[in-house]
C-alpha positions, -999 to +999 in steps of 0.1 A: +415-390-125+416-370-092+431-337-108+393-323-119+385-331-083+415-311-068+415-279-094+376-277-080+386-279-046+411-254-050+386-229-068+363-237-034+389-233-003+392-194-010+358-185-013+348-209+018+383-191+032+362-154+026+331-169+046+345-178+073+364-146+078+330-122+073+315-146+097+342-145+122+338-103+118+302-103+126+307-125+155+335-102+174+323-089+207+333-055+211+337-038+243+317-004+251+322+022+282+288+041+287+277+066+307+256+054+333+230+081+323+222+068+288+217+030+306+198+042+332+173+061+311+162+026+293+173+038+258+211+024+256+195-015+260+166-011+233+195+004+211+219-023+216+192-054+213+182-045+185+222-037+167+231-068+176+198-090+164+205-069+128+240-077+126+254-104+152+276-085+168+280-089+206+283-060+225+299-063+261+287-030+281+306-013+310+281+016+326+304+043+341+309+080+347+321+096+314+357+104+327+362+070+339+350+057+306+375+076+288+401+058+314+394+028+305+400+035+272+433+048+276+445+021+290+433-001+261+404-019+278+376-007+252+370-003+217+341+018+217+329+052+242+294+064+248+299+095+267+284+136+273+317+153+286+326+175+254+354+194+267+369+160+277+359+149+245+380+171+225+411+165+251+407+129+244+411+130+208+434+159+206+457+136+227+453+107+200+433+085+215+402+086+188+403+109+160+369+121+163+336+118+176+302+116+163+273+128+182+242+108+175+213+121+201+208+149+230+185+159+257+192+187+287+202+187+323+175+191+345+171+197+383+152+174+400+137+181+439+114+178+465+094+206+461+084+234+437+100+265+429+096+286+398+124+312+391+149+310+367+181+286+368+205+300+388+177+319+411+164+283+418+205+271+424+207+302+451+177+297+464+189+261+475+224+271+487+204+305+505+180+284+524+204+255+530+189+230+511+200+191+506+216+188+476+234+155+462+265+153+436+272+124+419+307+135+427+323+105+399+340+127+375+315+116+354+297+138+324+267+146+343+294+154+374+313+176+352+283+199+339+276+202+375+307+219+384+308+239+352+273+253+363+290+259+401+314+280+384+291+299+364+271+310+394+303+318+413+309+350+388+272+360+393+269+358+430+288+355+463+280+325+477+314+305+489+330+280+467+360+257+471+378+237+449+388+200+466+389+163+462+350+167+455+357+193+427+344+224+423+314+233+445+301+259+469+303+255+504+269+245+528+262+216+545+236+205+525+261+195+499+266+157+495+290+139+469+281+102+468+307+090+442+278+068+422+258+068+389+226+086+380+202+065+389+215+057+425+220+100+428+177+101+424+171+075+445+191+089+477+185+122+466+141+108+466+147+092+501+167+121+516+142+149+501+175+166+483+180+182+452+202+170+424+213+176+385+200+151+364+201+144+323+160+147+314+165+107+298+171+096+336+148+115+352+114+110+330+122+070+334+124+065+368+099+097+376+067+072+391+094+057+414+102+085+435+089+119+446+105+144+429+095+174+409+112+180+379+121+215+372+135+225+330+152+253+318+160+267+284+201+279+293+224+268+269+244+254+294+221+225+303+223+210+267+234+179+266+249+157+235+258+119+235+287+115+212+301+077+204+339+078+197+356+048+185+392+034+193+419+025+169+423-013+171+416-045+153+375-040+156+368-013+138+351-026+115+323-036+144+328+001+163+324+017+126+290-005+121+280+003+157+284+040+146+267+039+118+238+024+129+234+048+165+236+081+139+212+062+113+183+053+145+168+087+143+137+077+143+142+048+171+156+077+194+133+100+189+103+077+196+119+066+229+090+074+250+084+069+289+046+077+299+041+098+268+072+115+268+106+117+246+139+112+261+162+124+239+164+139+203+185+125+173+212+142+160+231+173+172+217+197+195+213+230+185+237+258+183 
């Protein structure tokens, strides 16, 4: 009398098996190292709410410098990047720890000081060196840290102002140089309270612009471009990293009406050529 029963049952357990394992999937928490720049700019936490309300998947975030994102990762301690270092990029994945990246939105590097001054880039860099200026680093290997001493180099060629290469990286040599070793947002607010100069992403900058006294000054060099790429590790939540993925590239139009006080943060996509 009980077989009916039991050949039912056994129809049931595999499908109810199947639920349980999609719902188990969307309930992973995956782990994600960020820059600091893309957290402190306000954008990273809308983007994240609203990925996990659409698909239930927790999302534990570790805000660091780019390089010691990519760290953490090659030790095994995340399963998903957020970071603006492209040359490190490609290193990482050409030594097999992700097997590519996917850049999802952009802005530029901007400099941000106490006072106005309206020549071109590097004019504006000597001027501050020239006229021994305060100047603060972030000095934490990060991506924004990294672009810094890329542009050092740049102006070493073109001028001959005194740079040295140390436990600070690569930087010229004046006193007004000052490598704090933190994240974006604590680099504005010293740099606000000391009257200095520093390198900031544009996402950074325009959100916490009504909090200090700083003049932002933009430039059009290549150089200062500045892509957010997400790069995924090889492990047992890819599925989650894959649907995080997808959904950063497919938020073009969330990104791209990030505003602060009227104005956009970053662009979707790639940045131009």
């Amino acid at each position: 009398m009980n077989r009916p029963f039991l050949t039912i049952l056994f129809l049931i357990l595999p499908s109810l098996q199947g639920c349980l394992q999609v719902e188990d999937q969307s309930d992973t928490t995956i782990r994600l190292a960020t820059t600091t720049s893309l957290r402190d700019s306000g954008l990273l936490d809308e983007l994240l709410t609203d990925f996990t309300e659409t698909s239930s998947i927790e999302i534990d975030v570790i805000a660091v410098g780019s390089g010691a994102a990519m760290s953490l990762a090659e030790n095994g301690d995340v399963d998903v990047l957020i970071v603006h270092d492209p040359i490190r990029e490609a290193e990482f994945i050409e030594n097999g720890f992700a097997e590519n990246r996917t850049t999802f939105a952009w802005n530029r590097f901007v400099l941000l000081g106490p006072e106005n001054f309206s020549e071109s880039f590097l004019e504006t860099l000597g001027w501050i060196i020239e006229n021994d200026k305060c100047f603060v680093s972030r000095g934490d290997e990060s991506g924004t840290h990294q672009k810094e001493q890329a542009i050092w180099r740049l102006l070493s060629n073109q001028s001959e102002f005194d740079f040295v290469e140390d436990d600070l990286g690569f930087h010229p040599v004046w006193d007004g140089y000052q490598s704090i070793g933190q994240g974006m947002g604590a680099a504005i607010t010293i740099s606000n309270e000391l009257e200095c100069w520093t390198l900031s992403d544009r996402g950074t900058a325009l959100f916490r612009q009504e909090n200090t006294n700083l003049i932002m000054h933009e430039f059009d060099e290549s150089i200062l471009l500045n892509p957010y790429s997400i790069l995924l590790m090889d492990n047992e939540h890819n599925q989650q990293t894959v649907a995080l993925r997808d959904y950063l590239v497919s938020s073009t139009e969330r990104i791209d009406n990030y505003t602060v006080n009227n104005e956009t943060l970053f662009n979707s996509g790639e940045p131009p050529n």
